[in-house]
N, CA, C and O atoms as CSV, one atom per row, in Angstrom:
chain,resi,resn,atom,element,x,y,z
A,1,UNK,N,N,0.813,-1.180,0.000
A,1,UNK,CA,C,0.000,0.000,0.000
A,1,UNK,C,C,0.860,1.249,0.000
A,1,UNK,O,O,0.546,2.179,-0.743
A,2,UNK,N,N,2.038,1.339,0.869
A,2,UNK,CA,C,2.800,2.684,0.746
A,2,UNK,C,C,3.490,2.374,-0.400
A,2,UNK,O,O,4.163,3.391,-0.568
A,3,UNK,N,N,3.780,1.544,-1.386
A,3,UNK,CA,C,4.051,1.911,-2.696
A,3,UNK,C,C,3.282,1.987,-3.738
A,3,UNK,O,O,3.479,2.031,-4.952
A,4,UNK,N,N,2.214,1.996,-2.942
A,4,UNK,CA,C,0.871,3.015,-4.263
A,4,UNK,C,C,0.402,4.267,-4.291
A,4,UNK,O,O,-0.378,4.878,-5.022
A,5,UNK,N,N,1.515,4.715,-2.632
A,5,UNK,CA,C,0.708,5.955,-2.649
A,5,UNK,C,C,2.169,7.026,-2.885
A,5,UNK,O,O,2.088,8.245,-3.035
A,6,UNK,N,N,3.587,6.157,-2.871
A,6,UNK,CA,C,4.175,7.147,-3.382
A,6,UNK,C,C,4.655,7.301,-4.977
A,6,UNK,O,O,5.528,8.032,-5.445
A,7,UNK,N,N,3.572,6.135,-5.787
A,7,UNK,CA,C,3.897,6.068,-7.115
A,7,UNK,C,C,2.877,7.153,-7.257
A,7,UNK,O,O,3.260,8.153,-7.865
A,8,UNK,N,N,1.507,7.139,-6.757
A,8,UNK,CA,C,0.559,8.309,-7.198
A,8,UNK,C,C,1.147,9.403,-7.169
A,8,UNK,O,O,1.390,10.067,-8.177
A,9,UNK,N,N,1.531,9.810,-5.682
A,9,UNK,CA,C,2.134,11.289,-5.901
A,9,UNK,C,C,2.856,11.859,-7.270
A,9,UNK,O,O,2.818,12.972,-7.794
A,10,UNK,N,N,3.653,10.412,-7.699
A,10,UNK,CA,C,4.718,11.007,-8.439
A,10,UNK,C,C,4.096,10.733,-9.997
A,10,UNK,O,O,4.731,11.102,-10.985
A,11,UNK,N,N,2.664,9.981,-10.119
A,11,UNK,CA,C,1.986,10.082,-11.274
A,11,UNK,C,C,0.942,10.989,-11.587
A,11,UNK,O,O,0.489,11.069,-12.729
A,12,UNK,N,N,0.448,11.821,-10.439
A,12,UNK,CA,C,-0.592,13.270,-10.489
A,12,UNK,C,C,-0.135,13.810,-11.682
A,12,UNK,O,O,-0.841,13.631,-12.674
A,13,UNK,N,N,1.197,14.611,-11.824
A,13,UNK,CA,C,1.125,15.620,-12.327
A,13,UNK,C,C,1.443,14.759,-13.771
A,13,UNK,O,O,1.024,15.420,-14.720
A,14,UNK,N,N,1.986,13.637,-14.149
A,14,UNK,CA,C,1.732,13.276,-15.583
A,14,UNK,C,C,0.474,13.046,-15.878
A,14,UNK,O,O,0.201,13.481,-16.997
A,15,UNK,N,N,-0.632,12.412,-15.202
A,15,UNK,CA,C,-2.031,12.563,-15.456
A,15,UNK,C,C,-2.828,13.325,-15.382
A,15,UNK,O,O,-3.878,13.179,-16.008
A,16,UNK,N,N,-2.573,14.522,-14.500
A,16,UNK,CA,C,-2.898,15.932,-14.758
A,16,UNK,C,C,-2.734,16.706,-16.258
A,16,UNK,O,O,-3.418,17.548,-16.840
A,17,UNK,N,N,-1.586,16.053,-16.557
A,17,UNK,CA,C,-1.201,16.848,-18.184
A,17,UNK,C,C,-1.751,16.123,-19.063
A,17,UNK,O,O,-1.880,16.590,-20.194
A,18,UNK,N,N,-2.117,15.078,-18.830
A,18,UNK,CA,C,-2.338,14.629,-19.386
A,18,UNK,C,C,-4.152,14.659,-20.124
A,18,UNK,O,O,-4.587,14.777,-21.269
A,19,UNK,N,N,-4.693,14.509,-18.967
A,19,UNK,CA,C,-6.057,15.122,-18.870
A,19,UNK,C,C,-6.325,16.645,-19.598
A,19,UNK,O,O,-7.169,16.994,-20.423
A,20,UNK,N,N,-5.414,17.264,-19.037
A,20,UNK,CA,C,-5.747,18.934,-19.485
A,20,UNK,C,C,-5.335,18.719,-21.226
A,20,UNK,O,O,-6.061,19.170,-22.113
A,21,UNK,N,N,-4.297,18.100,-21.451
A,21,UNK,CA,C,-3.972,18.167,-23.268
A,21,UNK,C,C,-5.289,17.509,-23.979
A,21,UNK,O,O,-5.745,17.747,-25.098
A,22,UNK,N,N,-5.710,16.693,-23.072
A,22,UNK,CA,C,-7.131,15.894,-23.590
A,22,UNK,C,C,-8.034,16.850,-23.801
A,22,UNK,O,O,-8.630,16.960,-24.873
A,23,UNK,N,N,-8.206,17.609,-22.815
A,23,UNK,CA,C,-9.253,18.593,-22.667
A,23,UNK,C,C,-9.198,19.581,-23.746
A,23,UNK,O,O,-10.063,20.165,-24.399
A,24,UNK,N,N,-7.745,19.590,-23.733
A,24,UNK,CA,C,-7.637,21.299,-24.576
A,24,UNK,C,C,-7.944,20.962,-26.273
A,24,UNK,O,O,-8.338,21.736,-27.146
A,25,UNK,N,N,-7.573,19.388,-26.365
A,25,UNK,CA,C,-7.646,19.253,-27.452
A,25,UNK,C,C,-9.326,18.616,-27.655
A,25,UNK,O,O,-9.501,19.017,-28.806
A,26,UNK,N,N,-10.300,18.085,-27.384
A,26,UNK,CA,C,-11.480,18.410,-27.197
A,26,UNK,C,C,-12.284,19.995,-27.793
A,26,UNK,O,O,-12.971,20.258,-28.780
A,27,UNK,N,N,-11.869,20.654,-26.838
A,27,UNK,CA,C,-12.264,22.039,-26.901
A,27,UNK,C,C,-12.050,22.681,-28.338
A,27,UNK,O,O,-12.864,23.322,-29.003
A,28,UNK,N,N,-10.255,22.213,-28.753
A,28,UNK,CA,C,-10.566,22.682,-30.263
A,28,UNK,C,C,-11.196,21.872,-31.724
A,28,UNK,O,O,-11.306,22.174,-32.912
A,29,UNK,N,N,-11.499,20.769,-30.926
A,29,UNK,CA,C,-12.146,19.843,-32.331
A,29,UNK,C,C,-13.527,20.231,-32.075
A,29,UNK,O,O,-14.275,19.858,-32.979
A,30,UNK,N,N,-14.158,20.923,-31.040
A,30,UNK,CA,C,-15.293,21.359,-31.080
A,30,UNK,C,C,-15.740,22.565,-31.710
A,30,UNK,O,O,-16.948,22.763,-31.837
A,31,UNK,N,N,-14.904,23.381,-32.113
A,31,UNK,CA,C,-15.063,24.932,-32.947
A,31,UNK,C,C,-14.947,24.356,-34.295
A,31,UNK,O,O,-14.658,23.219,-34.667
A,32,UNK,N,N,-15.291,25.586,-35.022
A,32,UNK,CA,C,-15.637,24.981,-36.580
A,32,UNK,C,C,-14.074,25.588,-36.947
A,32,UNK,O,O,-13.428,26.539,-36.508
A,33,UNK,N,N,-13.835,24.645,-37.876
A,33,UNK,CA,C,-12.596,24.404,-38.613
A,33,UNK,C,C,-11.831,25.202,-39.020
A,33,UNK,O,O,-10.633,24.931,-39.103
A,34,UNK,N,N,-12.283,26.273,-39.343
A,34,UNK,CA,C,-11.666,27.432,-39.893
A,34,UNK,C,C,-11.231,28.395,-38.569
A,34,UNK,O,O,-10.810,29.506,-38.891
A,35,UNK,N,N,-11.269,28.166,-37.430
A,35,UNK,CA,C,-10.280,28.914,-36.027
A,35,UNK,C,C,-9.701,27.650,-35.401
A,35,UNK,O,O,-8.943,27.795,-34.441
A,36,UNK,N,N,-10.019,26.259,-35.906
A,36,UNK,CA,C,-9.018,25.589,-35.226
A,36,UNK,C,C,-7.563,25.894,-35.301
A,36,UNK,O,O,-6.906,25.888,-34.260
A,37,UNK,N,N,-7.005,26.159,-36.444
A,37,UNK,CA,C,-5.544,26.233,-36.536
A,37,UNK,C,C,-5.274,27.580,-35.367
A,37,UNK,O,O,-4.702,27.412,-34.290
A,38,UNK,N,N,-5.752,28.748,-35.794
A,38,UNK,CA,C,-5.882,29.744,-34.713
A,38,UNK,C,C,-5.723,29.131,-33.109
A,38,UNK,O,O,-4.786,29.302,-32.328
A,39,UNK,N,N,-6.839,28.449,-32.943
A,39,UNK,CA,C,-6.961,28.261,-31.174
A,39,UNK,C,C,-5.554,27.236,-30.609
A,39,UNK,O,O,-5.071,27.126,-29.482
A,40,UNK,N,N,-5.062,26.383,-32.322
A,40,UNK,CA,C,-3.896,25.471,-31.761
A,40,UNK,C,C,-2.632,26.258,-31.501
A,40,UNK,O,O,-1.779,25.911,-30.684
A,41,UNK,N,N,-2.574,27.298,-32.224
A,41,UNK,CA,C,-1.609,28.278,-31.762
A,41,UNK,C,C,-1.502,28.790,-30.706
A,41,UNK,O,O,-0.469,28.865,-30.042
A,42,UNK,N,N,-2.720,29.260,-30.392
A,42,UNK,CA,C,-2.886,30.029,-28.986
A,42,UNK,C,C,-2.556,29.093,-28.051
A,42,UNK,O,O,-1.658,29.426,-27.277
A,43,UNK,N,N,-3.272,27.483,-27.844
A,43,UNK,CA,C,-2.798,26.763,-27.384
A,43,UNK,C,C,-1.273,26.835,-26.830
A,43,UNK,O,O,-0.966,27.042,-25.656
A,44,UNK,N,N,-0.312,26.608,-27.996
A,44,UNK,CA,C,1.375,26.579,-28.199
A,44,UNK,C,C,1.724,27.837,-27.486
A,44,UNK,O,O,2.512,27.709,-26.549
A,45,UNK,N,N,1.259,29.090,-27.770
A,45,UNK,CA,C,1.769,30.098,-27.333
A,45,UNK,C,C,1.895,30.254,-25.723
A,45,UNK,O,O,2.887,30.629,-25.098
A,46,UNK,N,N,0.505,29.829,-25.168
A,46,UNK,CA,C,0.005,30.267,-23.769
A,46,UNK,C,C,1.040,29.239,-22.702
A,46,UNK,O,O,1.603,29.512,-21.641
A,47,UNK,N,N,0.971,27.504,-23.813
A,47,UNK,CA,C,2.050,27.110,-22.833
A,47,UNK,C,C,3.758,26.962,-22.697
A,47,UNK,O,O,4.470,26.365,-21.889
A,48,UNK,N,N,4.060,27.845,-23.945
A,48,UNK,CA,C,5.743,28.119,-24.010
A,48,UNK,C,C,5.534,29.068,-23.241
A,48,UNK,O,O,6.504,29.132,-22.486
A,49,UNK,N,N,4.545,30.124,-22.924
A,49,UNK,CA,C,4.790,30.915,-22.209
A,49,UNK,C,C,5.103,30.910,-20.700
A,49,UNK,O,O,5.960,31.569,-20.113
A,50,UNK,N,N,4.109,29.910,-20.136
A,50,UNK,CA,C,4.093,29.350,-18.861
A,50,UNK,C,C,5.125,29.337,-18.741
A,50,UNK,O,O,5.691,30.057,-17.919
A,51,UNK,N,N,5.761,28.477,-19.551
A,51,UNK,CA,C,6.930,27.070,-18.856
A,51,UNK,C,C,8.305,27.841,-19.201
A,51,UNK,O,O,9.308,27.738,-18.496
A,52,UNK,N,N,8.233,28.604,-20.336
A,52,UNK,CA,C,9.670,29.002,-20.533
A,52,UNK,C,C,9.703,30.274,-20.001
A,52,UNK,O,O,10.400,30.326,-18.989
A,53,UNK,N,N,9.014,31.691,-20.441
A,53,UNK,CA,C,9.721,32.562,-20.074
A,53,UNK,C,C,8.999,32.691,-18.440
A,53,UNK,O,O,9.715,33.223,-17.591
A,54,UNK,N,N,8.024,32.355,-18.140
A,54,UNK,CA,C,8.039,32.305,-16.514
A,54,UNK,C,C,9.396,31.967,-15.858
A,54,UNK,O,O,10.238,32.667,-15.295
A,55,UNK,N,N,9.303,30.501,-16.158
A,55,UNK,CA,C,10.774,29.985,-15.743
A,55,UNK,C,C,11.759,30.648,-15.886
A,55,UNK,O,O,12.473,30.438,-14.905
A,56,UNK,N,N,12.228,31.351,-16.563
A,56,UNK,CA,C,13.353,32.046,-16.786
A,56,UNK,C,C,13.526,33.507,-15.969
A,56,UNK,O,O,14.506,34.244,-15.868
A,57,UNK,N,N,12.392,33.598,-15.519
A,57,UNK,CA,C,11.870,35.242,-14.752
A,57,UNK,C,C,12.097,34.396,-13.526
A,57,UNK,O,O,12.105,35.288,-12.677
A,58,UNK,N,N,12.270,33.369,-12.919
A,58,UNK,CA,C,12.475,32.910,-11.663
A,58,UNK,C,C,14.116,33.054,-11.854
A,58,UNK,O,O,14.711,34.038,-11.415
A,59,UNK,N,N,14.551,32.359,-12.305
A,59,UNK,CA,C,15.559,31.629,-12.620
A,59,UNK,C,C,16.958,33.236,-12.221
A,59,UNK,O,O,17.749,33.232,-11.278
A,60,UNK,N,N,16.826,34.274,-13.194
A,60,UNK,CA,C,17.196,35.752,-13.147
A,60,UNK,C,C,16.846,36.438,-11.819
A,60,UNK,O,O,17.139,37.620,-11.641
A,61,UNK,N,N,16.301,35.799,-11.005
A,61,UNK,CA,C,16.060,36.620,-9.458
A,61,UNK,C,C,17.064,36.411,-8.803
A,61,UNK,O,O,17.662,37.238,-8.115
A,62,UNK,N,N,17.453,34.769,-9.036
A,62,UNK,CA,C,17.976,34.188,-8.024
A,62,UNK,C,C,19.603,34.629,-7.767
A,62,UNK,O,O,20.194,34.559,-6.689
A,63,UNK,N,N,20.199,35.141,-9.168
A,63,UNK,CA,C,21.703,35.358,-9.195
A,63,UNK,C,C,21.765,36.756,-8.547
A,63,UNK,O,O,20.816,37.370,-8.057
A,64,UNK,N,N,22.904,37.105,-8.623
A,64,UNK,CA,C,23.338,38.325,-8.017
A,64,UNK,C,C,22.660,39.415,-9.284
A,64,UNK,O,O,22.362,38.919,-10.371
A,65,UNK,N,N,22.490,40.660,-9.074
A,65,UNK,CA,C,22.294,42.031,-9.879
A,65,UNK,C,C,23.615,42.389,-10.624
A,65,UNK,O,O,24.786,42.582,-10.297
A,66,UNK,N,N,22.940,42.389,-11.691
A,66,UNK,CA,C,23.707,42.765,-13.256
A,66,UNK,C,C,24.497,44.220,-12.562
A,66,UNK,O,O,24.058,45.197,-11.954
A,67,UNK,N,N,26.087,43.721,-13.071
A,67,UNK,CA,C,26.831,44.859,-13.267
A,67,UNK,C,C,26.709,45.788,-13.812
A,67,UNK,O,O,25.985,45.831,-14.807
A,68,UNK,N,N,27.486,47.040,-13.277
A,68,UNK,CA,C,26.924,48.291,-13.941
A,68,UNK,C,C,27.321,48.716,-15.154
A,68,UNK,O,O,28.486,49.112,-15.164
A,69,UNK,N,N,26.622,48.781,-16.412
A,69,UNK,CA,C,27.519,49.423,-17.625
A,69,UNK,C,C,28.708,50.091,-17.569
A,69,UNK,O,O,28.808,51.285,-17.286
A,70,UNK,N,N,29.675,49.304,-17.848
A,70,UNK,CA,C,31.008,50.047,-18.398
A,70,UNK,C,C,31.386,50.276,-19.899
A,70,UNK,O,O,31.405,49.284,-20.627
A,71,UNK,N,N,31.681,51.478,-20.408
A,71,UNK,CA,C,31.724,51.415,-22.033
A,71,UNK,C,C,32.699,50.990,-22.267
A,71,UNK,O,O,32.720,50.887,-23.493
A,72,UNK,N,N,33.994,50.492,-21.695
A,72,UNK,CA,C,35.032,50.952,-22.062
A,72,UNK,C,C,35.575,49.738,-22.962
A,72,UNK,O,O,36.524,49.912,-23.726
A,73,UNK,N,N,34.838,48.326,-22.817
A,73,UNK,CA,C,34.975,47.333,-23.741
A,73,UNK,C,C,34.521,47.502,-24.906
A,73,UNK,O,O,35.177,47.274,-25.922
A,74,UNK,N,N,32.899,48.079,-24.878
A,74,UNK,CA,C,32.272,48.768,-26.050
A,74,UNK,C,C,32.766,49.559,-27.046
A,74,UNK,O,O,32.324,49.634,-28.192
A,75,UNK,N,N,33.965,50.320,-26.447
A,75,UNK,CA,C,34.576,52.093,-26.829
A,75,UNK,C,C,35.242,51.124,-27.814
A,75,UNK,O,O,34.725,51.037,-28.928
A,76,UNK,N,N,36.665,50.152,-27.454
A,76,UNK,CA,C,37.411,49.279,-27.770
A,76,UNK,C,C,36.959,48.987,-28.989
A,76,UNK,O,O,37.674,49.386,-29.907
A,77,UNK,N,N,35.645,48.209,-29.377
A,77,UNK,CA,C,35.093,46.775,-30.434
A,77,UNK,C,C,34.692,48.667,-31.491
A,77,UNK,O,O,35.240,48.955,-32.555
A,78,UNK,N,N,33.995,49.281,-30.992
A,78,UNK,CA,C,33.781,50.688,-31.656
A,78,UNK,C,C,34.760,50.674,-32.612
A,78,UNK,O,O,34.530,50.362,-33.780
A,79,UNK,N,N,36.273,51.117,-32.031
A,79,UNK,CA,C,37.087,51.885,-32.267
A,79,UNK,C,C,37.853,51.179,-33.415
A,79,UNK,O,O,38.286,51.696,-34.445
A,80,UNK,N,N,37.957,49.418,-32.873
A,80,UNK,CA,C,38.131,48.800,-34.282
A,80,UNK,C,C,37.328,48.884,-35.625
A,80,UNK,O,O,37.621,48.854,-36.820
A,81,UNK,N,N,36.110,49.011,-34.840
A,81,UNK,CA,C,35.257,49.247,-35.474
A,81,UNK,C,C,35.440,50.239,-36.994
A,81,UNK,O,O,35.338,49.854,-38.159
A,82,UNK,N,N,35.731,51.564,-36.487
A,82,UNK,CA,C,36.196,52.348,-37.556
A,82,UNK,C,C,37.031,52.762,-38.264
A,82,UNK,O,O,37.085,53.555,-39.204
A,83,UNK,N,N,38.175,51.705,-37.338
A,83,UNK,CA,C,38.999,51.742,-37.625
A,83,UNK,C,C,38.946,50.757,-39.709
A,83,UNK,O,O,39.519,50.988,-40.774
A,84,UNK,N,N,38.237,50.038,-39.374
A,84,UNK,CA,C,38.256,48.917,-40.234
A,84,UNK,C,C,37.437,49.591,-41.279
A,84,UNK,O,O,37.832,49.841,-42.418
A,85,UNK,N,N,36.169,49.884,-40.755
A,85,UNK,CA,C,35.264,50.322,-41.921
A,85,UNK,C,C,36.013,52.146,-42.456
A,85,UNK,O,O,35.433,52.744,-43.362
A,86,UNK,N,N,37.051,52.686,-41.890
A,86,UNK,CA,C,37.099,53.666,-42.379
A,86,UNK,C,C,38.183,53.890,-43.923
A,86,UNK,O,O,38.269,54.922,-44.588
A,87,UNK,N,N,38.950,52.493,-44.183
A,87,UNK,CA,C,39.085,52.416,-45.398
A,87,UNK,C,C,38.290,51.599,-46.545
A,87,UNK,O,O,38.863,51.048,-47.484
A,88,UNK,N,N,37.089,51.597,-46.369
A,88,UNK,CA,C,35.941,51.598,-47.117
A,88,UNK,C,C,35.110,52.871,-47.565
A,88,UNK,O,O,34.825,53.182,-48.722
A,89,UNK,N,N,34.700,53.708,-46.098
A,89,UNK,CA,C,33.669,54.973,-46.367
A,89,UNK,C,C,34.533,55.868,-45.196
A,89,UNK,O,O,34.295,55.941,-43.990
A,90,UNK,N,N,35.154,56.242,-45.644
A,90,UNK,CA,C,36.371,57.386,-44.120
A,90,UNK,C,C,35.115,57.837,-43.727
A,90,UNK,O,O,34.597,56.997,-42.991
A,91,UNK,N,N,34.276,58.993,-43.941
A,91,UNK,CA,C,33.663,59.674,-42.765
A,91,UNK,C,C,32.940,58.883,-41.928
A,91,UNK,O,O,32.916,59.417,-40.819
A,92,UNK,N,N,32.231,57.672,-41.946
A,92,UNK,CA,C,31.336,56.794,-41.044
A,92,UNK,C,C,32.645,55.898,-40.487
A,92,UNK,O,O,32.480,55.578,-39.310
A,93,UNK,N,N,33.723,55.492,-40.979
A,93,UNK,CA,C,34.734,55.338,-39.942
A,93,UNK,C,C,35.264,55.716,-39.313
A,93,UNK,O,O,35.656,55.041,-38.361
A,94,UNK,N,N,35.576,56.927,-39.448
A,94,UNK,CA,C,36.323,58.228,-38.572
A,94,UNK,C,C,34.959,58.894,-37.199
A,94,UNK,O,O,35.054,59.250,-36.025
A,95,UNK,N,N,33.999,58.794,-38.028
A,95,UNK,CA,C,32.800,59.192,-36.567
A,95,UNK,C,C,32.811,57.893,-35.677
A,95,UNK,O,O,32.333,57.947,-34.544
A,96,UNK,N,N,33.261,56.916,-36.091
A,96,UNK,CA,C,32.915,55.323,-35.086
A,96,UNK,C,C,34.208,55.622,-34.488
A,96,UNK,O,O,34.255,55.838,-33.278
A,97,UNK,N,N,35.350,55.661,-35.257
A,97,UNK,CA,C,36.270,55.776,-34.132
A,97,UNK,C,C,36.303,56.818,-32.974
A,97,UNK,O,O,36.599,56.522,-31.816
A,98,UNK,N,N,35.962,58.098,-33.409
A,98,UNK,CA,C,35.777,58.951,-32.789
A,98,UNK,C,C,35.063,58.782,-31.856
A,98,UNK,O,O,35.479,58.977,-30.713
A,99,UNK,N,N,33.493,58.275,-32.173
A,99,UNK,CA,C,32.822,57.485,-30.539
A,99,UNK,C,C,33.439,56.547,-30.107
A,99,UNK,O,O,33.117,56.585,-28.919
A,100,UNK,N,N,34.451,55.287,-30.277
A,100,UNK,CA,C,35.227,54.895,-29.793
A,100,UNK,C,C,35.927,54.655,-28.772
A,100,UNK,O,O,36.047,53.780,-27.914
A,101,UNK,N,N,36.645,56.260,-29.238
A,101,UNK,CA,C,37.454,57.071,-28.168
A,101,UNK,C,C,36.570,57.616,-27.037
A,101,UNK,O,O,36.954,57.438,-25.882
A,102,UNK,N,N,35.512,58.214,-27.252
A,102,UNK,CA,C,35.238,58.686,-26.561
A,102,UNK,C,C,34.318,57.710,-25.204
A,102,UNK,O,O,34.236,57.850,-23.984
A,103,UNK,N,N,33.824,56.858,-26.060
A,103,UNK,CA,C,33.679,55.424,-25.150
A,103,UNK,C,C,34.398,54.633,-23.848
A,103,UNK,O,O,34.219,54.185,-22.715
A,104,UNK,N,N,35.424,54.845,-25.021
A,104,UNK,CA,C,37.169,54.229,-24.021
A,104,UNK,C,C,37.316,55.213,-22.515
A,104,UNK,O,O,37.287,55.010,-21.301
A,105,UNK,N,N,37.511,56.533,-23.585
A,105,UNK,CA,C,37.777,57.534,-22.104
A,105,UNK,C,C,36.623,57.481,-21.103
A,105,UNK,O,O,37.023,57.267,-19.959
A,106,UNK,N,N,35.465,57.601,-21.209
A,106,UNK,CA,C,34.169,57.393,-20.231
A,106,UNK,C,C,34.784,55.851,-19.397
A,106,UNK,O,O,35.046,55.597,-18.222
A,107,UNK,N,N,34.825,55.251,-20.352
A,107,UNK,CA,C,34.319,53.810,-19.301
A,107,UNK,C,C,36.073,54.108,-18.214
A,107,UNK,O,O,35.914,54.033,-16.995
A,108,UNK,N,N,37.383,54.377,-18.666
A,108,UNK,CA,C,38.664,54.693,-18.101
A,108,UNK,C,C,38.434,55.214,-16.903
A,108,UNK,O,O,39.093,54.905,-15.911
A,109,UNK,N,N,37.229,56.263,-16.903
A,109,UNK,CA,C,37.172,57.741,-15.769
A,109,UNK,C,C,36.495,56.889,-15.030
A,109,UNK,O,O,37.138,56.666,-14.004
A,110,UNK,N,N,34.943,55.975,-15.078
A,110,UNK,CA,C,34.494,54.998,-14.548
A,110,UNK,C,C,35.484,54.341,-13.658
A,110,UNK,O,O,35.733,54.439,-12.457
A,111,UNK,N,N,35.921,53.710,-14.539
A,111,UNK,CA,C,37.413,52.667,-13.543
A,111,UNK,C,C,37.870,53.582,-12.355
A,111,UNK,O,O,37.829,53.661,-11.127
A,112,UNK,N,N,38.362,54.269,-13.546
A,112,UNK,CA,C,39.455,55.375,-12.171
A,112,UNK,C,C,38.782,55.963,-10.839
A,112,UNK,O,O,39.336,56.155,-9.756
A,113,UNK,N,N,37.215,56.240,-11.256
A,113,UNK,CA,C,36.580,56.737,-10.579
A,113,UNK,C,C,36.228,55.473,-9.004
A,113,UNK,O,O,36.644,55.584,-7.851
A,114,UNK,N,N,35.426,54.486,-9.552
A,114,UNK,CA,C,35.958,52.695,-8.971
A,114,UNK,C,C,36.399,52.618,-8.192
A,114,UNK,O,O,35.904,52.347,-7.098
A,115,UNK,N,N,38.100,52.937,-8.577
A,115,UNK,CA,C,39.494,52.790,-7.972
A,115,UNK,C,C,39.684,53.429,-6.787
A,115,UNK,O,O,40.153,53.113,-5.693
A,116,UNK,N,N,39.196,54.426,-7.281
A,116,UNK,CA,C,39.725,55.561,-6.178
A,116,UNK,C,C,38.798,55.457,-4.937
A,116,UNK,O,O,39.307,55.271,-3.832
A,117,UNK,N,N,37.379,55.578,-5.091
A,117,UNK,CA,C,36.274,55.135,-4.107
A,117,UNK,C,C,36.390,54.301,-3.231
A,117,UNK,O,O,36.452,54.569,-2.031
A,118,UNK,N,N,36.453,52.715,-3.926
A,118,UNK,CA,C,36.840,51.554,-3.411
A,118,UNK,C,C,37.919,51.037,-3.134
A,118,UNK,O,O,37.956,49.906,-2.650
C-alpha cells in the first residue's frame, strides 16, 4: 500500500497533463474548422509561455544584480570598429572611431573613478 501511494504522488502531475492536453484538445475539435488552426496556436503560445519565459523570470532573481555598464569594452570593439570600416567609407569610420574614443575615455574615468572610491 505505501508503494501506491508514493507512485501516485509522483503520477498526479503526468495525469494531470495529461487530462488537461485531452481537454484542450477536445475544446478545439469542437469549434468549426476554420479557427481551429488559430486556437492550436494560442494553445502553443500560452504554454511556451508558462513554462519558458516564466521559468526564466524565476531563474534571473535568483543570481546576483547585473553589473553596472562600463563602455570601455564597447569604446574598444567601436574603435576597431572604424577603424576597419574607415578604409571603405572614411567619414562613417572616422565618426565610429571617434565614438570609440570617446567610449574608451568614459568607461577609463568609470574605472578610475571605482578605484579611487573603493
Amino acid at each position: 500500500m505505501a508503494s501506491d501511494s508514493s507512485n501516485s504522488g509522483h503520477q498526479a502531475p503526468d495525469q494531470e497533463i495529461e487530462r488537461l492536453a485531452q481537454e484542450i484538445g477536445r475544446l478545439i475539435q469542437r469549434v468549426e474548422p476554420e479557427r481551429r488552426e488559430d486556437l492550436k496556436e494560442l494553445a502553443y503560445t500560452l504554454i511556451r509561455e508558462e513554462i519558458f519565459e516564466r521559468g526564466q523570470g524565476v531563474r534571473t532573481g535568483e543570481g546576483s544584480p547585473p553589473a553596472p555598464f562600463n563602455p570601455l569594452a564597447s569604446g574598444v570593439l567601436i574603435l576597431f570598429l572604424g577603424a576597419g570600416l574607415s578604409f571603405i567609407f572614411g567619414p562613417v569610420g572616422l565618426a565610429l572611431m571617434l565614438g570609440g574614443l570617446i567610449f574608451i575615455l568614459w568607461g577609463a574615468v568609470i574605472s578610475w573613478v571605482k578605484r579611487v572610491k573603493g
